[in-house]
KOLVOTOR-434081 format. One record per residue: residue in three letters; chain; y, z, x of N, C-alpha, C in turn. Coordinates in nm, 2 decimals. Layout:
REM KOLVOTOR-434081
<kolba code="ALA" unit="A" n_py="Y" n_pz="Z" n_px="X" ca_py="Y" ca_pz="Z" ca_px="X" c_py="Y" c_pz="Z" c_px="X"/>
...
END
This chain:
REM KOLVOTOR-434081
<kolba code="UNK" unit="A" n_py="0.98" n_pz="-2.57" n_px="1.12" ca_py="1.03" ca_pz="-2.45" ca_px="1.05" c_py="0.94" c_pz="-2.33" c_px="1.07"/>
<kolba code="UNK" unit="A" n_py="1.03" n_pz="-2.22" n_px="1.11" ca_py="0.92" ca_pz="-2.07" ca_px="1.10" c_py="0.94" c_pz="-1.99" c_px="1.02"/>
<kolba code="UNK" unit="A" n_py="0.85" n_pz="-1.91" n_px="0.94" ca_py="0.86" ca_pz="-1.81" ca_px="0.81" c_py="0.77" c_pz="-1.71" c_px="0.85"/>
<kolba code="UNK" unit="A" n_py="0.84" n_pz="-1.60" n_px="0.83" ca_py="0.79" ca_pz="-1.47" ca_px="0.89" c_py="0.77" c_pz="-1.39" c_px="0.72"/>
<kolba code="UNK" unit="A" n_py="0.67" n_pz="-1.40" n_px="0.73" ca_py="0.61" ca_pz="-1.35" ca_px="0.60" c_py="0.57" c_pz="-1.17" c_px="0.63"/>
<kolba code="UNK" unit="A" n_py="0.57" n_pz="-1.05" n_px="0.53" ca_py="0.55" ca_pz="-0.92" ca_px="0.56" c_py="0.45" c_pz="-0.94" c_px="0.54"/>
<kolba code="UNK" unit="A" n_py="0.40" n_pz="-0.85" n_px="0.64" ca_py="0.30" ca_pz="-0.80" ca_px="0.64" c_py="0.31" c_pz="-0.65" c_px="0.68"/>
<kolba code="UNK" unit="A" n_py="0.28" n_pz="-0.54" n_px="0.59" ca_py="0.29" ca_pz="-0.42" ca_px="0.64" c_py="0.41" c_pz="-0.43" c_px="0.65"/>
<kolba code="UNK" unit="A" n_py="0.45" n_pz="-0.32" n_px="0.80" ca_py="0.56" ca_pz="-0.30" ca_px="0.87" c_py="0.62" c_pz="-0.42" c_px="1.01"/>
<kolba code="UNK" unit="A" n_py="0.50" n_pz="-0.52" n_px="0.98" ca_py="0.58" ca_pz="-0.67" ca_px="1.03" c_py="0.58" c_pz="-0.75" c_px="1.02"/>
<kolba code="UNK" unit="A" n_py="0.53" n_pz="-0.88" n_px="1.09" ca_py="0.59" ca_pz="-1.02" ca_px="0.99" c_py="0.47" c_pz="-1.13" c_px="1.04"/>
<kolba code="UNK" unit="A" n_py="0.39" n_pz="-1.16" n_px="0.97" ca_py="0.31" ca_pz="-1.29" ca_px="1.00" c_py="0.43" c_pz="-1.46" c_px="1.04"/>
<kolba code="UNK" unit="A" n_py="0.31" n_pz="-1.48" n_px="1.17" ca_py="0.44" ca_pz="-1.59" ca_px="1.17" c_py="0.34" c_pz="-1.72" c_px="1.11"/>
<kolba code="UNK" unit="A" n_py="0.46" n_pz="-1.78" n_px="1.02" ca_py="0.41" ca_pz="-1.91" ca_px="0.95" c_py="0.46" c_pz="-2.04" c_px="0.98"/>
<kolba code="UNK" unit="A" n_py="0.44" n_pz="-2.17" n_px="1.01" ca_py="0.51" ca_pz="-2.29" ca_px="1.06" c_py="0.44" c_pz="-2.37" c_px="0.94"/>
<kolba code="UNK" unit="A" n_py="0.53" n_pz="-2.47" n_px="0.97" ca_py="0.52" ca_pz="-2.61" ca_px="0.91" c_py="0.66" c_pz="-2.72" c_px="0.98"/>
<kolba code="UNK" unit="A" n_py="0.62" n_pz="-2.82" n_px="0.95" ca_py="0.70" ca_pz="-2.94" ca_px="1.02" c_py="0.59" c_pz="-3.08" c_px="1.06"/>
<kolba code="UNK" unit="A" n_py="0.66" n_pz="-3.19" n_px="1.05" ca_py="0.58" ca_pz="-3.30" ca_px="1.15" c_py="0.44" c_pz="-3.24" c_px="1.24"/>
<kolba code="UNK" unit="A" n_py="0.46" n_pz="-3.21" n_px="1.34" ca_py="0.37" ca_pz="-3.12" ca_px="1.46" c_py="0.27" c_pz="-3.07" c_px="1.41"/>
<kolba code="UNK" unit="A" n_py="0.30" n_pz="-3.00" n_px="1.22" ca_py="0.19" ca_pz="-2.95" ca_px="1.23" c_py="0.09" c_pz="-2.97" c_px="1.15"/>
<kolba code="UNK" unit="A" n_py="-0.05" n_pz="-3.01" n_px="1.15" ca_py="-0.11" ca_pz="-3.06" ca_px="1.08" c_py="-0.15" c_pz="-3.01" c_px="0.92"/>
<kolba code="UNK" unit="A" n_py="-0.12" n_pz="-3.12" n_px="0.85" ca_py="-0.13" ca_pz="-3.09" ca_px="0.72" c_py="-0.24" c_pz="-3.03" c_px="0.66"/>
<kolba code="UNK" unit="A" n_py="-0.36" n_pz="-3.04" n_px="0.69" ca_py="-0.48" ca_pz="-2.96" ca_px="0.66" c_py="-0.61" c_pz="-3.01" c_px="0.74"/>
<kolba code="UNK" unit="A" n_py="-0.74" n_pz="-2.98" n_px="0.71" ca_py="-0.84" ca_pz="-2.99" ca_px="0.72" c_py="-0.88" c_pz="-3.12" c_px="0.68"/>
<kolba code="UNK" unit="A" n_py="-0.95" n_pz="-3.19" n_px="0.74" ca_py="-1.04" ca_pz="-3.34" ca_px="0.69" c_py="-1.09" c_pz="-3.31" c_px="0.63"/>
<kolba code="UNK" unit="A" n_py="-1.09" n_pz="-3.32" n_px="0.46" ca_py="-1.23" ca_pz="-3.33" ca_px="0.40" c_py="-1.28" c_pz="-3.20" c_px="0.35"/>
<kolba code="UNK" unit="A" n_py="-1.17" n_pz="-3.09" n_px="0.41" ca_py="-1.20" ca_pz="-2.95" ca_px="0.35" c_py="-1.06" c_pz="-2.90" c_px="0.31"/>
<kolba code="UNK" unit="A" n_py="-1.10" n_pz="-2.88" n_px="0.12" ca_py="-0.97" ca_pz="-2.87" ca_px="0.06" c_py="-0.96" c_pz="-2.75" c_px="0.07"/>
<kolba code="UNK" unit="A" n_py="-1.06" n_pz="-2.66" n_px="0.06" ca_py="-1.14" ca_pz="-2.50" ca_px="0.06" c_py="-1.05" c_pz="-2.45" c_px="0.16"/>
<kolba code="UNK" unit="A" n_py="-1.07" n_pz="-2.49" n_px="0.30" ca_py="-1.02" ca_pz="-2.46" ca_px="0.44" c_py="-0.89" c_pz="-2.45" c_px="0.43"/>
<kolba code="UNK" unit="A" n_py="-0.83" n_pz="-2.61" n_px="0.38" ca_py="-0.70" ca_pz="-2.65" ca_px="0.38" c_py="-0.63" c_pz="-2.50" c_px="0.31"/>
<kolba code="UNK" unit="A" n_py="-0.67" n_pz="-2.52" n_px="0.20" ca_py="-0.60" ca_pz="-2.38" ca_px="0.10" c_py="-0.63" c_pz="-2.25" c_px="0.16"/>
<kolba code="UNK" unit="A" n_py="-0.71" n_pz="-2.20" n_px="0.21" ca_py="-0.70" ca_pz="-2.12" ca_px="0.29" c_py="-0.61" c_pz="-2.10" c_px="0.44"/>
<kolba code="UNK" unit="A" n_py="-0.57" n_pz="-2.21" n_px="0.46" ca_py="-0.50" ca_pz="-2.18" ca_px="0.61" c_py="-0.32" c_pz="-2.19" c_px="0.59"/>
<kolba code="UNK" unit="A" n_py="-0.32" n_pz="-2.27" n_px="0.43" ca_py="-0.16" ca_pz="-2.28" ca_px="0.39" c_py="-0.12" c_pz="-2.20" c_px="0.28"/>
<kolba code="UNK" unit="A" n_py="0.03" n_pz="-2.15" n_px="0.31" ca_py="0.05" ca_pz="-2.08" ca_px="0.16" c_py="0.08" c_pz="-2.15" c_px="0.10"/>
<kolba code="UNK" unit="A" n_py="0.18" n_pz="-2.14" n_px="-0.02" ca_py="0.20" ca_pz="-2.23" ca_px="-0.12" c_py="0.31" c_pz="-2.31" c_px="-0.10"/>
<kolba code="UNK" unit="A" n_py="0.37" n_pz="-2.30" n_px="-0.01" ca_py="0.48" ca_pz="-2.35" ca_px="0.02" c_py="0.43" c_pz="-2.47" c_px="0.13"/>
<kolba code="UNK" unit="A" n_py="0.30" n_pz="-2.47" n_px="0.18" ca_py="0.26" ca_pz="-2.54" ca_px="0.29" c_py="0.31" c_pz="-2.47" c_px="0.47"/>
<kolba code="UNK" unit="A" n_py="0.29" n_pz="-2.41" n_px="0.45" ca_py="0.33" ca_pz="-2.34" ca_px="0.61" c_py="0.20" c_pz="-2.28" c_px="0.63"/>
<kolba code="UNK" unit="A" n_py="0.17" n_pz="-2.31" n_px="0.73" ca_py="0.02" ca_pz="-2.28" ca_px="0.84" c_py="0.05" c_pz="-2.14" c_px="0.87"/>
<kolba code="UNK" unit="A" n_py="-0.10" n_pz="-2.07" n_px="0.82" ca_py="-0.13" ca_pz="-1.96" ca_px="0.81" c_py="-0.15" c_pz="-1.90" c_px="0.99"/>
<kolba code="UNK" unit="A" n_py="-0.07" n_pz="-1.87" n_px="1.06" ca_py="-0.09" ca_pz="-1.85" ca_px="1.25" c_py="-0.21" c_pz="-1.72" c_px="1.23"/>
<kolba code="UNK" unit="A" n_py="-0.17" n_pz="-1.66" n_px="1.15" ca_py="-0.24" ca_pz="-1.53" ca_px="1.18" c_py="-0.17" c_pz="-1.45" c_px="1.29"/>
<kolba code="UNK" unit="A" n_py="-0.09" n_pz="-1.47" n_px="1.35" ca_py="0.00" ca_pz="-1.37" ca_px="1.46" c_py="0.13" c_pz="-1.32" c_px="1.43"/>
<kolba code="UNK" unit="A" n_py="0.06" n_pz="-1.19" n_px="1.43" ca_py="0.20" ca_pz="-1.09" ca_px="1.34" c_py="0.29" c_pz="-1.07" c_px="1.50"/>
<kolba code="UNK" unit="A" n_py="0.42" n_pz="-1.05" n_px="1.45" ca_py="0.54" ca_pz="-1.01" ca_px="1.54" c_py="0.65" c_pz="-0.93" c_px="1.47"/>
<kolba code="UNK" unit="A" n_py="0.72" n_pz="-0.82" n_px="1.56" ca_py="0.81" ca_pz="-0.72" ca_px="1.53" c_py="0.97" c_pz="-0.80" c_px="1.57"/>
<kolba code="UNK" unit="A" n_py="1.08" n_pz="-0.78" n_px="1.49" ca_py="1.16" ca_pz="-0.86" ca_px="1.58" c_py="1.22" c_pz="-0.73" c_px="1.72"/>
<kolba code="UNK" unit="A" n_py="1.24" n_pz="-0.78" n_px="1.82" ca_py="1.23" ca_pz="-0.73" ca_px="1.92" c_py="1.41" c_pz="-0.60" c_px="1.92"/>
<kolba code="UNK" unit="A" n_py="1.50" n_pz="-0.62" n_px="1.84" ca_py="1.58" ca_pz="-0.52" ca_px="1.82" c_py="1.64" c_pz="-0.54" c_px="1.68"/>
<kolba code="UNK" unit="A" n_py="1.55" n_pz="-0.51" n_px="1.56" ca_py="1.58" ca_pz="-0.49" ca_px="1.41" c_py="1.73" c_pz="-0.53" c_px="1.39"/>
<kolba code="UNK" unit="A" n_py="1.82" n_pz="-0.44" n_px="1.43" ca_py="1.98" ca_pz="-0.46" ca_px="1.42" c_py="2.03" c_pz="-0.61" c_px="1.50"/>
<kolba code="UNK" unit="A" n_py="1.94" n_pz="-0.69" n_px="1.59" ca_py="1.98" ca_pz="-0.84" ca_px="1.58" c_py="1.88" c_pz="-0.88" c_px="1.63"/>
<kolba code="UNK" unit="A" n_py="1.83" n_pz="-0.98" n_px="1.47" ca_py="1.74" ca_pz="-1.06" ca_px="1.47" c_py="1.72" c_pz="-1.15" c_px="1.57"/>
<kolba code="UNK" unit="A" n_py="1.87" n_pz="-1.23" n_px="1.63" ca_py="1.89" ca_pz="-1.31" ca_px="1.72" c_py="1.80" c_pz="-1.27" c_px="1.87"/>
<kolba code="UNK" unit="A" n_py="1.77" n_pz="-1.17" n_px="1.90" ca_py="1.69" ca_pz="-1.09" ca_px="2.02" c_py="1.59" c_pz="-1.11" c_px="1.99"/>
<kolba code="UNK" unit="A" n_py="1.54" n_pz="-1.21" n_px="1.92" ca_py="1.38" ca_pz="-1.27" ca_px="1.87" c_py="1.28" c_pz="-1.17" c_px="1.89"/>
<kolba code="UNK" unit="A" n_py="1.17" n_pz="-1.21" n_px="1.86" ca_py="1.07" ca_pz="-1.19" ca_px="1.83" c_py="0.93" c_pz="-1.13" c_px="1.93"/>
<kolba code="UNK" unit="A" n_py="0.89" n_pz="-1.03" n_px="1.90" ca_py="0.79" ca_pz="-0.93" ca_px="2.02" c_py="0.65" c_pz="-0.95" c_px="1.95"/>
<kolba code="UNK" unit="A" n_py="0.52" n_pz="-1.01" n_px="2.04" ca_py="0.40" ca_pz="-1.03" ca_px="1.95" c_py="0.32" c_pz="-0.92" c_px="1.91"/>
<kolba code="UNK" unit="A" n_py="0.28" n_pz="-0.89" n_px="1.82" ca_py="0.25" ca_pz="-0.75" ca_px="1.75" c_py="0.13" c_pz="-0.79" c_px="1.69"/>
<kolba code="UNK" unit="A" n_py="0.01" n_pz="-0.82" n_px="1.77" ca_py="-0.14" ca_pz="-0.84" ca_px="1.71" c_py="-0.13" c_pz="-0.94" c_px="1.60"/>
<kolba code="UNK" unit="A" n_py="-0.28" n_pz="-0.95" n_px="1.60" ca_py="-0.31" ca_pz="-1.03" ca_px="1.51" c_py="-0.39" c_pz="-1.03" c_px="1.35"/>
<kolba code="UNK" unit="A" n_py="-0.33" n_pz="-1.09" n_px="1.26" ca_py="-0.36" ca_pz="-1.03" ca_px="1.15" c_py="-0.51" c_pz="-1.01" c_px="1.11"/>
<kolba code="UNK" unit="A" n_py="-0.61" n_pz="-1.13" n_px="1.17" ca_py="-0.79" ca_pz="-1.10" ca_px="1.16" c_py="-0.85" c_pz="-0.99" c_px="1.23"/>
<kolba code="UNK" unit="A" n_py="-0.73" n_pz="-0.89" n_px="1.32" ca_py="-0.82" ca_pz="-0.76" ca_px="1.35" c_py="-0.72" c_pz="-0.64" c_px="1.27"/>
<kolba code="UNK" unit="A" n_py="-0.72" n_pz="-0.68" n_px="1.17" ca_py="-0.68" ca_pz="-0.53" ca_px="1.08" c_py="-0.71" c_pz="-0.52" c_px="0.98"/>
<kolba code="UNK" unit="A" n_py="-0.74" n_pz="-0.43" n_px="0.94" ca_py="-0.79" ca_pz="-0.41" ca_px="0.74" c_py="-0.75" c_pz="-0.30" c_px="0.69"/>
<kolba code="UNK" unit="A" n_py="-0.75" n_pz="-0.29" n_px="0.64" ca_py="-0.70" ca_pz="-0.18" ca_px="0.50" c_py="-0.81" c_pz="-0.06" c_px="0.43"/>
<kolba code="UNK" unit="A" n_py="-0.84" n_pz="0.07" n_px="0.44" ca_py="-0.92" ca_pz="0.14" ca_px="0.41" c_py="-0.88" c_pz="0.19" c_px="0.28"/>
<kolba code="UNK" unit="A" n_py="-0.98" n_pz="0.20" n_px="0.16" ca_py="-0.94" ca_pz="0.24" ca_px="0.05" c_py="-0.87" c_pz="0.39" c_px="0.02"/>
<kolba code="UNK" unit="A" n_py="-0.87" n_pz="0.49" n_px="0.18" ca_py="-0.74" ca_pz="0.54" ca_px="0.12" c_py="-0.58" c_pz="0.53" c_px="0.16"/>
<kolba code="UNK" unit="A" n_py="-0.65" n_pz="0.34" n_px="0.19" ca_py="-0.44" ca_pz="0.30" ca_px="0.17" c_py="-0.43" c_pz="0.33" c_px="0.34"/>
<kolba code="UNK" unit="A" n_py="-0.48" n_pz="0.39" n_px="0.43" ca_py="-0.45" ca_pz="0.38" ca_px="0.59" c_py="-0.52" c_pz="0.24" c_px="0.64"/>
<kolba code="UNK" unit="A" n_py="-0.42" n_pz="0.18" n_px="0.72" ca_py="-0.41" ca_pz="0.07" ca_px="0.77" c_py="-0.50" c_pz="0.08" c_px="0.89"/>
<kolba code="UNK" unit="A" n_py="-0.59" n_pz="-0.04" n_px="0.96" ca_py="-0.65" ca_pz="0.03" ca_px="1.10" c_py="-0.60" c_pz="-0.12" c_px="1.16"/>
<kolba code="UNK" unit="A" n_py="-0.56" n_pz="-0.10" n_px="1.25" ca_py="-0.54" ca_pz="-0.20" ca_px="1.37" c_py="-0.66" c_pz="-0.22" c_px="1.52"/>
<kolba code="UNK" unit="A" n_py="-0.75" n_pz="-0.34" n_px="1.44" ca_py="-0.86" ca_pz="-0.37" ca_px="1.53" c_py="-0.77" c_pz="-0.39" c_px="1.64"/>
<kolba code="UNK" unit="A" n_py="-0.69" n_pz="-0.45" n_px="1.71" ca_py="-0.66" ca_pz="-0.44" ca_px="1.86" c_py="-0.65" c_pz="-0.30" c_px="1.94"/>
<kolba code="UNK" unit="A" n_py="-0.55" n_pz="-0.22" n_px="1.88" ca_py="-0.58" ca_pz="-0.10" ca_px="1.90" c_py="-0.70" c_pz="0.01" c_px="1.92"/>
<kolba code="UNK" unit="A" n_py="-0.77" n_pz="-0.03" n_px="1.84" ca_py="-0.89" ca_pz="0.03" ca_px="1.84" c_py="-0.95" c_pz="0.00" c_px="1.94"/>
<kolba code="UNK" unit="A" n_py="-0.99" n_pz="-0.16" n_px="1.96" ca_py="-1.05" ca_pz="-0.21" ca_px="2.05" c_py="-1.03" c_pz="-0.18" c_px="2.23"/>
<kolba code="UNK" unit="A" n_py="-0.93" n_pz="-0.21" n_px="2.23" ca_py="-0.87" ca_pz="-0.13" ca_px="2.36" c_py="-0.86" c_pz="0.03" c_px="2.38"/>
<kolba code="UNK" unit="A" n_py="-0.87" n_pz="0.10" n_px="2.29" ca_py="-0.91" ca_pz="0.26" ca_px="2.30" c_py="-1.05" c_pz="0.28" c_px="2.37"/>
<kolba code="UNK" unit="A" n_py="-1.13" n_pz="0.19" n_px="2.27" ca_py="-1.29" ca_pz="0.17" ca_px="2.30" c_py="-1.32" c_pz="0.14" c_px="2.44"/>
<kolba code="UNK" unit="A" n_py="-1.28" n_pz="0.03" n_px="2.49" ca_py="-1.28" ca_pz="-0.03" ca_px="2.61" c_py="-1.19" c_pz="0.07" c_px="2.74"/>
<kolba code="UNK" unit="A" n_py="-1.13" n_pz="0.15" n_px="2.73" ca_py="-1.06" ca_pz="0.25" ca_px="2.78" c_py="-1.14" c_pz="0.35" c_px="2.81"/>
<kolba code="UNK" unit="A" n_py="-1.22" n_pz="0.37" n_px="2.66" ca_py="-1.29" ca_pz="0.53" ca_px="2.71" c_py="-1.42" c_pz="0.53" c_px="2.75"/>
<kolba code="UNK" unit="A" n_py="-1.46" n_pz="0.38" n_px="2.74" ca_py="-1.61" ca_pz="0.34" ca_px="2.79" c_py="-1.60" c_pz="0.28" c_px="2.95"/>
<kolba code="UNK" unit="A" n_py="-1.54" n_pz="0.25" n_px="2.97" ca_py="-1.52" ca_pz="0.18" ca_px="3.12" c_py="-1.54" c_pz="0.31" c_px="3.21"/>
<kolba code="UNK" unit="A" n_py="-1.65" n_pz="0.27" n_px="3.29" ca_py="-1.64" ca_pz="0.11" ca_px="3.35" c_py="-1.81" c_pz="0.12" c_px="3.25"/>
<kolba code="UNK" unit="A" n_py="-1.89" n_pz="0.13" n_px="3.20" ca_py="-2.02" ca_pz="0.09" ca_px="3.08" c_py="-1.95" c_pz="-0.05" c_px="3.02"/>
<kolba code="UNK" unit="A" n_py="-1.85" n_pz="-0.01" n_px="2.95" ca_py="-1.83" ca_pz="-0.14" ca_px="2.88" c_py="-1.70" c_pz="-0.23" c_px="2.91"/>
<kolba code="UNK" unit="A" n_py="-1.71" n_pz="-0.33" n_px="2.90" ca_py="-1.61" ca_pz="-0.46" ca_px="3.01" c_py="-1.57" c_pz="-0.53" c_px="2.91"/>
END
């Protein structure tokens, strides 16, 4: 099963089924951290669906949810983005 949970303006992708492992050995801490409440595995890889007006045109990968954070005045920053601006305006110094 896949559950596209919001995030922002797109959708965390979340699984569960047989395939995929029920938790962590021995770490309940981990476990609850990686599942929501429903038990679907936390991917951390956000996706846009690729033409809004049909879903059926699946899914375009749109970063990852551990490089973005939220600045307390409410503007969103997208570490991929960033990262690659960085790496753009430093090159060839930085690789």
């Amino acid at each position: 099963l896949v559950k596209l949970q919001a995030v922002g303006d797109r959708y965390e992708v979340r699984v569960k089924g047989p395939q995929v492992t029920a938790g962590y050995l021995d770490e309940p801490e981990k476990t609850a951290a990686a599942f929501d409440e429903e038990g679907f595995y936390r991917t951390g890889g956000l996706a846009l669906f690729h033409d809004p007006g049909d879903p059926a045109q699946g899914l375009v990968f749109a970063g990852r949810a551990a490089a973005e954070f939220k600045l307390s005045s409410g503007t969103w920053l997208y570490g991929g983005a960033l990262s690659d601006g960085l790496l753009k305006a430093l090159s060839p110094h930085v690789t």
